[in-house]
C-alpha positions as CSV (number, residue, x, y, z in Angstrom):
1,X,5.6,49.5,29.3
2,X,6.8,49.2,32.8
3,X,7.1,51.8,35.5
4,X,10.1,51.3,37.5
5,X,11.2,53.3,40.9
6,X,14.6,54.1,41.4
7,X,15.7,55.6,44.8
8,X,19.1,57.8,45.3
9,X,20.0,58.6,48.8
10,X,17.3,60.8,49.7
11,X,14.9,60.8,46.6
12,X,12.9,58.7,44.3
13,X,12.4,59.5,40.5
14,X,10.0,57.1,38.5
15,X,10.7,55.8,35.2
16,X,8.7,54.1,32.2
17,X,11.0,52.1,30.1
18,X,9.7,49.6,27.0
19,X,9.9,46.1,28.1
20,X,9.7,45.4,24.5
21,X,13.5,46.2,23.9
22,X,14.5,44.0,27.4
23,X,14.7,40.5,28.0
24,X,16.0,40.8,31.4
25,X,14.4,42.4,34.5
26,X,17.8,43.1,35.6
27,X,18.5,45.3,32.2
28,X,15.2,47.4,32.5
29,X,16.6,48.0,36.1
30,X,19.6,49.1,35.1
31,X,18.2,51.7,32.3
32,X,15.9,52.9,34.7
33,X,19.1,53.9,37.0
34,X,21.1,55.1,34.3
35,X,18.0,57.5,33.0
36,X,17.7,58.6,36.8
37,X,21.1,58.9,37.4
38,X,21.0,61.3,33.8
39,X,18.1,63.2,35.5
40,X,20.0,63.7,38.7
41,X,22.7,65.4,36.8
42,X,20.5,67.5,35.1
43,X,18.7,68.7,37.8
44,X,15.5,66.9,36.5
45,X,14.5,65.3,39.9
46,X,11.6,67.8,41.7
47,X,12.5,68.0,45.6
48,X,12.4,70.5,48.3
49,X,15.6,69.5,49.1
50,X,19.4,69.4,48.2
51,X,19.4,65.9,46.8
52,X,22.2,63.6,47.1
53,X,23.0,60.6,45.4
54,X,24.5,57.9,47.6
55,X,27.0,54.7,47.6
56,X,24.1,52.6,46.2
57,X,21.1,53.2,44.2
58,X,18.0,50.8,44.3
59,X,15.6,49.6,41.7
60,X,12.0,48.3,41.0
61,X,8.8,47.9,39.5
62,X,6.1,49.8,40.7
63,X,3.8,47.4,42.5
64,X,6.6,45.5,43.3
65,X,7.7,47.3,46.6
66,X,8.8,45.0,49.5
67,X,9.5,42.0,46.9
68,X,13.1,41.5,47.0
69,X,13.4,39.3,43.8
70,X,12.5,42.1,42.1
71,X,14.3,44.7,43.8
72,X,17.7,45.5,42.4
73,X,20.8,47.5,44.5
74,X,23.9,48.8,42.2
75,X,26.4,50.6,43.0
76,X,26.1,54.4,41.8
77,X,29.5,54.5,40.2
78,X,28.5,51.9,38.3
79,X,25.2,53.1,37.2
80,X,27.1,56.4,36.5
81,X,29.2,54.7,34.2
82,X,26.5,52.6,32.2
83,X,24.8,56.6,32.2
84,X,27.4,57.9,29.8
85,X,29.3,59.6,33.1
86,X,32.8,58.0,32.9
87,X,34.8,61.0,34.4
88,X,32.4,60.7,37.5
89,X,32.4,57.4,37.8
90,X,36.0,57.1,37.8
91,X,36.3,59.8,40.4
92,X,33.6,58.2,42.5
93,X,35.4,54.9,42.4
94,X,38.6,56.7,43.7
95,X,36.9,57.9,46.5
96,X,35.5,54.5,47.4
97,X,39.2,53.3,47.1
98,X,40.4,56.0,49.1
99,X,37.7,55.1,52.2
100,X,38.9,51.4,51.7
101,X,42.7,52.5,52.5
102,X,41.7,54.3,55.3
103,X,39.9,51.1,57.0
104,X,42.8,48.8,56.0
105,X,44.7,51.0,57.7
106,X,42.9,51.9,60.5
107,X,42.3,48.2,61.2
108,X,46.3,46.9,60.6
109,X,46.9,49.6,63.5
């Protein structure tokens, strides 16, 4: 078993997942998002304070902190989407596209 940290905008939520059903780092990262990103649905993450979720959401192994080889960044509508949360995923994607336009066409002023 490996314990991996996963960090939302303003929150962290640790997770044990079975390196026994992985053979990729990468993969037990992402199923440590997805299970966070389940719990953050749910209401399962303890703060003091209105958590929020964020564009990104960043991965790794306990006792790995500050080693960027093993630290892995995803976007959250993507992790949303591997969590069995297509609807919000779709909807956070939009608004991603939407921020996109904007820029384009700020800048092409």
């Amino acid at each position: 078993m490996k314990v991996f940290d996963v960090k939302g905008s303003n929150w962290i939520n640790s997770v044990e997942i079975n390196n026994e059903n992985y053979d990729k780092y990468s993969n037990m990262a992402m199923e440590a998002m997805a299970q966070s990103f389940d719990a953050f649905m749910k209401n399962e993450i303890n703060s003091d304070e209105e958590l929020e979720l964020g564009l990104v959401m960043t991965c790794h192994e306990q006792g790995c902190e500050g080693q960027l080889d093993k630290e892995i960044i995803c976007l959250s509508y993507l992790v949303a989407e591997n969590a069995g949360y297509p609807e919000i995923a779709k909807a956070m994607r939009q608004e991603i596209d939407k921020v996109q336009s904007q820029m384009r066409d700020e800048r092409n002023k």
